[in-house]
C-alpha positions, 0 to 999 in steps of 0.5 A, spaced: 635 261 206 637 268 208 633 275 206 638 275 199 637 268 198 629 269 198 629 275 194 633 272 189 629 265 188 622 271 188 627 275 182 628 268 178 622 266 178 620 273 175 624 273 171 625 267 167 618 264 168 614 270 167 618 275 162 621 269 158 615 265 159 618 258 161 613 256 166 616 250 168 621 252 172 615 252 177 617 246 177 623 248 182 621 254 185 614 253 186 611 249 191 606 243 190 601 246 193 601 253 192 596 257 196 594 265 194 590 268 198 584 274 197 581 278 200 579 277 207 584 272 208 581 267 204 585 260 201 584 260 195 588 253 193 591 254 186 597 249 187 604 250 182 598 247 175 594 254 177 602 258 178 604 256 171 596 256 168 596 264 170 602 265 166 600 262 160 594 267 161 598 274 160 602 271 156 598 269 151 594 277 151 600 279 153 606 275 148 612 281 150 609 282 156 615 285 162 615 284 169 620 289 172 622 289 179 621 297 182 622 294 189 623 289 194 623 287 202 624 281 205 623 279 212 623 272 215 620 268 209 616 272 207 618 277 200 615 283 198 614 286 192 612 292 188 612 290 180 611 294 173 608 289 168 609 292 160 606 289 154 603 290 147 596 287 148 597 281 140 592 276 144 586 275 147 586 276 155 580 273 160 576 274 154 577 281 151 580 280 143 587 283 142 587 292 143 594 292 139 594 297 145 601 298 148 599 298 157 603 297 162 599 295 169 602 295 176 602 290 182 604 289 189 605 282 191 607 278 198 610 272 198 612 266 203 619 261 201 619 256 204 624 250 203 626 254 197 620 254 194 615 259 192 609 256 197 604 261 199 602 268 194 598 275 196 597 280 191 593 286 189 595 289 181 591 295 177 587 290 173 581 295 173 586 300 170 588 294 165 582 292 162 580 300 161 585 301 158 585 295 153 577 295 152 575 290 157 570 294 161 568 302 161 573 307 162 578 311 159 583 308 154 589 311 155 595 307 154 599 314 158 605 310 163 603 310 170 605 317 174 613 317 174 612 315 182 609 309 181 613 306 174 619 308 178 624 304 182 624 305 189 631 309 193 632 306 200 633 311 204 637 311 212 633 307 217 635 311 224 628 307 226 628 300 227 624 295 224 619 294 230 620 303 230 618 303 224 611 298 224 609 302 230 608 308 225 605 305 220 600 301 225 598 308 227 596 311 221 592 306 219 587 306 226 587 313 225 585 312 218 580 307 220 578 313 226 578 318 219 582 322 225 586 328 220 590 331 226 593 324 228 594 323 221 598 330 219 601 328 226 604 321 224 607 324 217 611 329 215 606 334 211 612 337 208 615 332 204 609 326 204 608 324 198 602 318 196 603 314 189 596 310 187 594 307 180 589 312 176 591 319 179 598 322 179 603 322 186 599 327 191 602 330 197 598 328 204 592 334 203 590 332 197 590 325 198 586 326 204 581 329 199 582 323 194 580 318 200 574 323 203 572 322 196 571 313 197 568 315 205 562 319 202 560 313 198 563 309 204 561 312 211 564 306 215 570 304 211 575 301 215 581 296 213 583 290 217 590 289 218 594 282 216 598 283 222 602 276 221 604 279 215 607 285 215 614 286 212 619 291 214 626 292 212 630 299 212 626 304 211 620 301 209 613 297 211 609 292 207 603 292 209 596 287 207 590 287 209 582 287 207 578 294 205 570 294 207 564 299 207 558 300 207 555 304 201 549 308 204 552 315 201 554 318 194 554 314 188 560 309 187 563 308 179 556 311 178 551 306 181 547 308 187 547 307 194 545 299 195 546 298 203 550 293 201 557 291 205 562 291 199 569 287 201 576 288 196 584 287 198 589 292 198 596 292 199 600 298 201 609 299 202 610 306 207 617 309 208 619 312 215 623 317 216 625 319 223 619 316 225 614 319 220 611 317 214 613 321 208 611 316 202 606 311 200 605 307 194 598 304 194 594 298 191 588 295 191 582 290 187 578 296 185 576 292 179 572 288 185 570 294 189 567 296 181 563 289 180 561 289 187 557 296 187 555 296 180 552 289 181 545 291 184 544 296 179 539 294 175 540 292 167 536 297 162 
């Protein structure tokens, strides 16, 4: 199947199984032994019964519940995607009772087709933001939309670079990052017109990003991100990228808990755009629903 094809299968099954809830059709689209994928890497079997279970889930919390595709590219067999889910919270949802609330919730997803099936998953969405937001864990209630740059669909740009180019760039940046090298990384992006949009906090130029990570790396002195590199996705003026987020917590206190010298793992997916050959835009993912539980764990209860 070509890259028009391999979107269309991923659209369909987001659109009919998803947004209308006929979770047969995974029937067709999904493969038997459907694989997700976490964080590190990890195969966690769900097969096509785990697919249409997870479904039934959101939507049962979530009865009007919307996916709209914000963004796609596709290279080879693998699809990536950044998606905005909108719904009214009328059902129960892993546990929290019905908010009444109206919230929206966004993802980034990578998916293998193979045989004209839906056969392998990784994915990375706002749940800590989600359940927030519908009572299901402490922190603000907002039901306010996403910033404009997240909730709006993606432009394609000119693409001068290739591909490989355009990989390149973003390979860089990112062991700059992990090297937390601030001239390598002002040098790979476009200072004047980079712009990052990530969950929780509106769309910020480059310096003011660069302070907001500074922030996780007081809590993290060593943070690094490992990259999937078997799996990055590129096409046009965009990179999709996955990988694993590690660190340390020996420093500040992270979501109010105190340092435990623990080694904290959580996933993260990201989609760069490249244009003549530097970064001007990000838009950013991660489990930080997991990095919360796992740095309050060691707290002890009152």
């Amino acid at each position: 199947m070509g890259n028009e094809q391999n979107k269309a299968l991923l659209r369909r099954w987001l659109d009919e199984g998803w947004c209308q809830g006929n979770v047969d059709v995974a029937d067709e689209l999904i493969a038997t032994d459907f694989v997700v994928h976490g964080a590190g890497g990890q195969a966690i079997p769900s097969g096509r019964q785990g697919v249409k279970d997870l479904v039934r889930e959101w939507r049962r919390g979530f009865p009007d519940g919307q996916m709209r595709v914000l963004d796609e590219l596709c290279e080879g067999d693998l699809v990536g995607v950044r998606l905005l889910w909108t719904g009214t919270h009328l059902g129960p949802f892993y546990g929290v009772a019905p908010s009444g609330r109206r919230v929206t919730c966004v993802s980034l997803g990578l998916d293998r087709i193979q045989d004209g099936r839906i056969s392998e998953g990784w994915g990375e969405l706002d749940m800590l933001g989600l359940m927030q937001r519908i009572g299901g864990v402490p922190g603000p209630a907002s039901s306010a939309p996403p910033a404009p740059g997240l909730a709006a669909p993606t432009r394609p740009g000119p693409a001068p670079s290739s591909v490989a180019e355009n990989k390149a760039v973003v390979r860089r940046v990112l062991q700059a990052t992990g090297d937390w090298d601030l001239e390598a990384i002002r040098e790979a992006c476009d200072t004047d017109r980079y712009v990052e949009h990530a969950p929780g906090r509106s769309s910020l130029p480059l310096e003011e990003a660069l302070r907001a990570d500074s922030q996780c790396r007081a809590s993290l002195p060593d943070l690094r991100f490992t990259l999937d590199a078997e799996r990055m996705v590129a096409e046009g003026d965009r990179v999709l990228v996955r990988g694993t987020f590690s660190g340390t917590h020996t420093g500040a206190p992270l979501f109010g808990a105190p340092a435990s010298g623990r080694r904290l793992l959580w996933g993260g997916i990201d989609i760069f755009r490249v244009s003549e050959g530097r970064l001007t835009e990000r838009w950013r993912c991660s489990d930080t629903l997991s990095l919360m539980q796992q740095a309050t764990a060691a707290v002890p209860k009152p």
